[in-house]
C-alpha positions in Angstrom: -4.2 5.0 -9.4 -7.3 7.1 -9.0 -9.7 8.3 -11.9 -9.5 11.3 -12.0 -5.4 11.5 -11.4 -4.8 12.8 -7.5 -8.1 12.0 -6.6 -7.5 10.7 -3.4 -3.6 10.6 -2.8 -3.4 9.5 0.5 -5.4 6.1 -0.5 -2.5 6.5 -3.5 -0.2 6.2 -1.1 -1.5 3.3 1.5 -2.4 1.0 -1.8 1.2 1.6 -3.3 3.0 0.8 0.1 0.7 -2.1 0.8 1.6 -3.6 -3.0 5.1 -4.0 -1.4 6.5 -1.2 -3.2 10.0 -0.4 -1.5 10.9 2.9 -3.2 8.5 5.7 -4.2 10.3 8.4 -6.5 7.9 11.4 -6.2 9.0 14.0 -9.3 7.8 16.9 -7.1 5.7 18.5 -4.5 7.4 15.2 -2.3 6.3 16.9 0.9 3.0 16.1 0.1 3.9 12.2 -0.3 6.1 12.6 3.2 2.9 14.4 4.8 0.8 11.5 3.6 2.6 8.5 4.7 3.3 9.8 8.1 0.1 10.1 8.5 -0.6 6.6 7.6 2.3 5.2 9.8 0.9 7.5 13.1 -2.8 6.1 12.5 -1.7 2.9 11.9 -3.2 2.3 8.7 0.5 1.4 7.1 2.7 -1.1 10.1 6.3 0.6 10.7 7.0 -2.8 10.5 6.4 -2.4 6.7 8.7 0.7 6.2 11.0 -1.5 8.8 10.9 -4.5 6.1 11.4 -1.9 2.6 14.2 0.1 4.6 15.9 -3.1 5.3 15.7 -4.3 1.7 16.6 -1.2 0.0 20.0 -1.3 2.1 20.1 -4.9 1.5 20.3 -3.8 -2.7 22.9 -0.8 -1.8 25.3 -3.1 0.0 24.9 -5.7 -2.6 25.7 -3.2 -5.3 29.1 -1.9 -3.1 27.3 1.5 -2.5 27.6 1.2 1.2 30.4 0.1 3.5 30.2 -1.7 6.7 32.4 0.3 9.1 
C-alpha cells in the first residue's frame, strides 16, 4: 500500500483494518503485523469494537461452513 513496499507498515495496517478487512494472512515475520495492530488497538487509533465486529463475522462464516459446533 505504501511506495516504496513497507514504507510505513503500521499506517499499512490501520488503512487495511479500517477498509473493513476481516482477515489479514501475513506470509511471514506475522509478529510484526501482531506488534503493530496492538499497538493501534491500545492507542486507540483502531476501536476494539472493530476487531469485536471482524471476530464476530469470521465465526459467523466458520459456523455457516459447519467448521464450528455450538456445544
Amino acid at each position: 500500500m505504501t511506495d516504496p513496499p513497507h514504507v510505513n507498515y503500521t499506517w499499512s495496517i490501520q488503512e487495511s483494518v479500517g477498509a473493513r478487512i476481516d482477515m489479514v494472512m501475513v506470509g511471514y515475520n506475522y509478529f510484526e503485523f501482531i506488534d503493530g495492530l496492538t499497538y493501534l488497538v491500545n492507542d486507540n487509533y483502531i476501536p476494539v469494537s472493530r476487531i469485536d465486529d471482524a471476530v464476530k463475522r469470521i465465526l459467523r462464516v466458520k459456523f455457516v461452513m459447519g467448521c464450528l459446533k455450538i456445544r
